[in-house]
C-alpha positions in Angstrom: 0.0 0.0 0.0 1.1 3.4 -1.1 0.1 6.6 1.1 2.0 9.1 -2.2 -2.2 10.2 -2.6 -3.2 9.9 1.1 -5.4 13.6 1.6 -5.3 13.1 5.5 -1.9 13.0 5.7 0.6 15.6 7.6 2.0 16.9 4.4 4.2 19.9 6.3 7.5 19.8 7.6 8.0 17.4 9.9 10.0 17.8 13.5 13.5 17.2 13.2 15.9 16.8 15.8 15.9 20.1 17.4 12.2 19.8 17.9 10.7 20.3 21.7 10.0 16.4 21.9 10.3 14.3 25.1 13.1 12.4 24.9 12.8 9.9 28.0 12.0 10.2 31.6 9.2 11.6 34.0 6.5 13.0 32.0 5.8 16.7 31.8 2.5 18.6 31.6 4.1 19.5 28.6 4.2 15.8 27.2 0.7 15.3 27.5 -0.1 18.3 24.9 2.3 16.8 21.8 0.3 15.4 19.8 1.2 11.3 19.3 3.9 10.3 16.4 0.8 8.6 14.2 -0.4 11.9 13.9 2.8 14.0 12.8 4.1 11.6 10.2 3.7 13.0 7.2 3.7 11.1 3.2 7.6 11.4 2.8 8.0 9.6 6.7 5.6 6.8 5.5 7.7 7.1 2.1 10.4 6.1 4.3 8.7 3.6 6.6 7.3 1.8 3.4 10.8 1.4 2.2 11.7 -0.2 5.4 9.8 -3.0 5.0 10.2 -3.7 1.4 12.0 -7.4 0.9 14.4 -7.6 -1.6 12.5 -10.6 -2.5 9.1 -9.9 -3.3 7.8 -13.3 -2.4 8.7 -12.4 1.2 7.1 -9.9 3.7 9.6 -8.3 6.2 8.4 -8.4 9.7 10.0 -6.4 12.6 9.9 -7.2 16.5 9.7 -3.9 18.9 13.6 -3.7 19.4 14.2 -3.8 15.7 10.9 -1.4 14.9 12.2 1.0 17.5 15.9 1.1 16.3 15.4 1.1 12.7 12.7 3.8 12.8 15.0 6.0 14.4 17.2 5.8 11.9 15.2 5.5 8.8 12.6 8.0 9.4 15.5 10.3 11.2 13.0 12.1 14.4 11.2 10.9 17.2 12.2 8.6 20.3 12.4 5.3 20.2 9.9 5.0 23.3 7.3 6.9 20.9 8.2 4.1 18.2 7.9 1.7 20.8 4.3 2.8 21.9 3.3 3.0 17.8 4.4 -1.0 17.6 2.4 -1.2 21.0 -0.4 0.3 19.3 -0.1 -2.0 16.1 0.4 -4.9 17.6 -2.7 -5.7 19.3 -2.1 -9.4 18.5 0.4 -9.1 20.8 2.3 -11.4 18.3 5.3 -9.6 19.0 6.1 -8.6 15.8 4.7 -6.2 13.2 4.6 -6.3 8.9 3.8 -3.4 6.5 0.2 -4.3 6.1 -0.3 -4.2 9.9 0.7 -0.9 10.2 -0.9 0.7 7.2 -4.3 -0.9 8.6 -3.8 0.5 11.8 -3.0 4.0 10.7 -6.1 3.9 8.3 -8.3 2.8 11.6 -6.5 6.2 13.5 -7.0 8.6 10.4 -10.6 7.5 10.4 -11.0 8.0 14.3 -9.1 11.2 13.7 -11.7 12.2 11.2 -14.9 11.0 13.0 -13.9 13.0 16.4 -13.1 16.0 14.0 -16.2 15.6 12.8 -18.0 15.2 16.2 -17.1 18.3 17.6 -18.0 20.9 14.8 -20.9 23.0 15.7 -23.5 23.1 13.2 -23.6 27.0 11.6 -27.5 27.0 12.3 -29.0 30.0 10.7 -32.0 32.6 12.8 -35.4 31.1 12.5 -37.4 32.7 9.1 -40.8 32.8 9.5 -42.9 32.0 6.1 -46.2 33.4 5.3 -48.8 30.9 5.0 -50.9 31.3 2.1 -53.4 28.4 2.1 -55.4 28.0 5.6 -56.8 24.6 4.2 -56.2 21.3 2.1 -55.0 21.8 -1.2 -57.4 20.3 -3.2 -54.9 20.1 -6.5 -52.1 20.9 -7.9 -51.9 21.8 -11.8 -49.2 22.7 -14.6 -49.9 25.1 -17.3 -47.1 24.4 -20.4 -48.6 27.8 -21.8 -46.9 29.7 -19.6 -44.4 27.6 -17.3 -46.3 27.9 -14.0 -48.1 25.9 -11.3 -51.0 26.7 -10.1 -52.7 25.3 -6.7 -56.3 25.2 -5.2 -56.9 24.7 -1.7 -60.1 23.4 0.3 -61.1 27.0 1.3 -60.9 28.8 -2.4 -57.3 30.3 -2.4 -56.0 29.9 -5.8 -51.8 30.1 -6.0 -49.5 31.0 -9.2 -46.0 29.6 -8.7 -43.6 30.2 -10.9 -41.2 27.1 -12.6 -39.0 27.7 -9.9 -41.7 26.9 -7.3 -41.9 31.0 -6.0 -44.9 31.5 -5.0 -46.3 34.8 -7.3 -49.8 36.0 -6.1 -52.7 34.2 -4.8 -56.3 35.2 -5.8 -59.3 34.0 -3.9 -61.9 32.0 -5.9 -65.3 32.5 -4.7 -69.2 31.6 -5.7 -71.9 33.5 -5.8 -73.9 30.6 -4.6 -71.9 30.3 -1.0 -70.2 32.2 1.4 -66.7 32.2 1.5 -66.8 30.7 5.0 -68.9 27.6 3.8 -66.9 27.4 0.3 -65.6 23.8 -0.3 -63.9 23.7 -3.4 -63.5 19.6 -4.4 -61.1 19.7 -7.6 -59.2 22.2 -10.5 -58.3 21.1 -13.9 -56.7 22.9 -16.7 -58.5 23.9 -20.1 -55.1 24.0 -22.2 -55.8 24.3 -25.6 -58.4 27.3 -24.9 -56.7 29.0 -22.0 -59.1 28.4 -19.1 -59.4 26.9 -15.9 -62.4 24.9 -14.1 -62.5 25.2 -10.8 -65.6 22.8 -8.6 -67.4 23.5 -5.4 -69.3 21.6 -3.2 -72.5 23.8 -3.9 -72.9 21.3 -7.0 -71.1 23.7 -9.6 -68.3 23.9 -11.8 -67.1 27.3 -12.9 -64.9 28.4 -15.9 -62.1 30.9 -15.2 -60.1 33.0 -18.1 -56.3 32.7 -17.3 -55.7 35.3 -20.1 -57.4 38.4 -18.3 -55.0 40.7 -16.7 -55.5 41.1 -12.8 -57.7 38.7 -11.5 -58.4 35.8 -13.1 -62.7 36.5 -14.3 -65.4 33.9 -14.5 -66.8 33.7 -17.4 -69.3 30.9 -17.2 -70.9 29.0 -14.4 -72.9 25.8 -14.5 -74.9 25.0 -12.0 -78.1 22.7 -11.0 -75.5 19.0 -11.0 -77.0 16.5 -10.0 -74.3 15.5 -7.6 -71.6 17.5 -5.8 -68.3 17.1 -8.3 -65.1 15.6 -6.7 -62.8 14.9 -9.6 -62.6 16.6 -13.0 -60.1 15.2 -15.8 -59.7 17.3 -19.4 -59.0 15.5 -22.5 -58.4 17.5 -26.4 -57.5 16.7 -29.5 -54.0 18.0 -30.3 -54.7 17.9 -34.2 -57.9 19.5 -33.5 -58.2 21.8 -30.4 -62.1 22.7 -30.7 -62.8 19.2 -29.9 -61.9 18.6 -26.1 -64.0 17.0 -23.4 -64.5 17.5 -19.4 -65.5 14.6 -17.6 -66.1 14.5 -13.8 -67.2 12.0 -11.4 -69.4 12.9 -8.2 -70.9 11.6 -4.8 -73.8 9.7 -6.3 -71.1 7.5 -8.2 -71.8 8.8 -11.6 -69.2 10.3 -14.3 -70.7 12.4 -16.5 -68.8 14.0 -19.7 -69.1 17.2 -21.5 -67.9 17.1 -24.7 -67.1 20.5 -26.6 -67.3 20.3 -30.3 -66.1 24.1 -31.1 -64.0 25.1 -28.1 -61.7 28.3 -29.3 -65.1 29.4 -30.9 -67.1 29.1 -27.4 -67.9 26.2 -24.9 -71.3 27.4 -24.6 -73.8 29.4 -26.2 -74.0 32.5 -25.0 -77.3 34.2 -24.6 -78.0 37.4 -26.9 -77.8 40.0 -24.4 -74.5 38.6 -22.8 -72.6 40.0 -26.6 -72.6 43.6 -25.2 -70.5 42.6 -22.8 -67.7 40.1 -23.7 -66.6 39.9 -20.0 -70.5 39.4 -18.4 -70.4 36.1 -16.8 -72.7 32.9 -18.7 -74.7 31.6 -16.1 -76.2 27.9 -17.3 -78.2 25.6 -15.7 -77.3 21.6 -16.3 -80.9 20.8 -17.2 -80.2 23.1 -20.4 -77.3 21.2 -21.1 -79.2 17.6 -21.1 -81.8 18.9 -23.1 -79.8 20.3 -26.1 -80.1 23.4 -26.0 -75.9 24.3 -26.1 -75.4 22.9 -30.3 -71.6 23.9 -29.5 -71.8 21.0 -26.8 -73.2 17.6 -25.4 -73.3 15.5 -22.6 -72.6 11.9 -22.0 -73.4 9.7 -18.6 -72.0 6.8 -17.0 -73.6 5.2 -14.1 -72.4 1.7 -12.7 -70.7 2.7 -9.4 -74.0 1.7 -7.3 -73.9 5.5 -5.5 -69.9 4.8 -4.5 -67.9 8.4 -4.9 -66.1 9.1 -7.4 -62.4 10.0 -6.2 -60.9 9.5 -9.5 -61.3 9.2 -13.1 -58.6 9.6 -16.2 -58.8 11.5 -19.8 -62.1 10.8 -21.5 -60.9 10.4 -25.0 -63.0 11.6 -28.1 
């Protein structure tokens, strides 16, 4: 084994003869601060060490008994006592076979390194930094979490109607409340958000058996620009499906409490998702109010709905993309 790479190692100069090193006797307050020889040899005293032990026949390991360790460490490495060499073969010899080879030693000073490392390790003080209080947004559940390609950011609904934009690095950029004219804020339960890609909208669910239609394009706040009301059910999940070669056909299915999933599917989506009633055209941003009755019975030509019922009345947690 070769310590020429060994990090750990005292690479410095190393004490030489003149050093203040006990050399024999009673022992001094001043012993018991040097630090111990393991610790001080450096990579050209283990160069030396190494070249000790090497046979001249490589089929043969060299091994050394304390007398000769002591003596010819002296000499080879050319500082420290031979009573500090004597307590470093005391050290590696815990066979107590009375003799040491090269792999003995390098074992044993890869044990003390590690040691030396772990207690350095155990006694550095973590840099702990003040306490940072964050604002916290939502007061609730969030209900879902969404990602709009469109424009790189996350958006998140929680259980009370707080709807988040975060940006792609996760920073959290405004929050607008979403609220229904159907129930106070303090009784709003919203159940479930999904994203309207290909015509830029959002449709956001509430307990109060609705699902409203948001425009993410408006500047400010984001408007409602439709609400359908009268479901049968109170809506849990919502899932949005389009076609990518044609975007005016997309559908929005959603399963409720009753165990139904029910489907609306949108034949001319960037034209409209609904029809919009005569006197609404004065005023583009006027918000569509539609009943779900008027949706079963034809009326919307830009629409249609489809039902499936064979959950026997079990909720509706999840569902997946109802393909065209």
């Amino acid at each position: 084994m070769s310590y020429q790479n060994a990090p750990d190692l005292n690479t410095g100069p190393q004490p030489g003869p003149k050093s203040p090193r006990r050399t024999g006797g009673a022992t001094t307050d001043q012993d018991c601060c040097l630090p111990l020889l393991e610790h001080q040899l450096g990579v050209g005293d283990f160069l030396k060490i190494q070249s000790a032990f090497e046979p001249s026949d490589p089929c043969q390991a060299i091994c050394m008994s304390r007398e000769e360790f002591m003596q010819r460490m002296t000499e080879t490495v050319g500082w420290g006592t031979k009573q500090e060499y004597g307590e470093l073969f005391d050290k590696v010899d815990v066979a107590q076979d009375g003799f040491i080879n090269w792999d003995k030693l390098t074992s044993f000073m890869l044990f003390a390194l590690y040691e030396k490392d772990e207690r350095a390790k155990a006694t550095v003080v973590p840099a702990w930094k003040d306490f940072e209080f964050l604002p916290v947004k939502h007061k609730d559940t969030i209900q879902k979490v969404i990602f709009l390609k469109s424009s790189s950011r996350y958006l998140t609904i929680s259980k009370e109607g707080l709807l988040g934009v975060w940006g792609e690095n996760l920073k959290l950029q405004e929050t607008l409340p979403i609220s229904s004219d159907a129930t106070k804020l303090k009784h709003l339960w919203v159940t479930s958000l999904v994203s309207l890609e290909n015509v830029n909208k959002i449709a956001v669910a509430f307990t109060s058996k609705e699902i409203c239609f948001y425009d993410l394009l408006s500047k400010g706040e984001f408007p409602c620009q439709y609400k359908l009301q009268g479901l049968k059910g109170t809506p849990i999940c919502m899932e949005y499906w389009y076609d990518p070669l044609d975007a005016n056909k997309s559908v929005l299915s959603f399963g409720d409490i009753t165990g139904k999933v029910q489907a609306i599917v949108f034949t001319t989506a960037l034209i409209s998702l609904f029809e919009r009633p005569a006197s609404a055209h004065e005023d583009e941003e006027a918000m569509v109010t539609l009943s779900w009755e008027e949706l079963l019975s034809g009326y919307h030509k830009c629409c249609y709905t489809l039902q499936h019922n064979l959950h026997h009345g079990d909720w509706v947690r999840q569902g997946t993309e109802f393909e065209w």
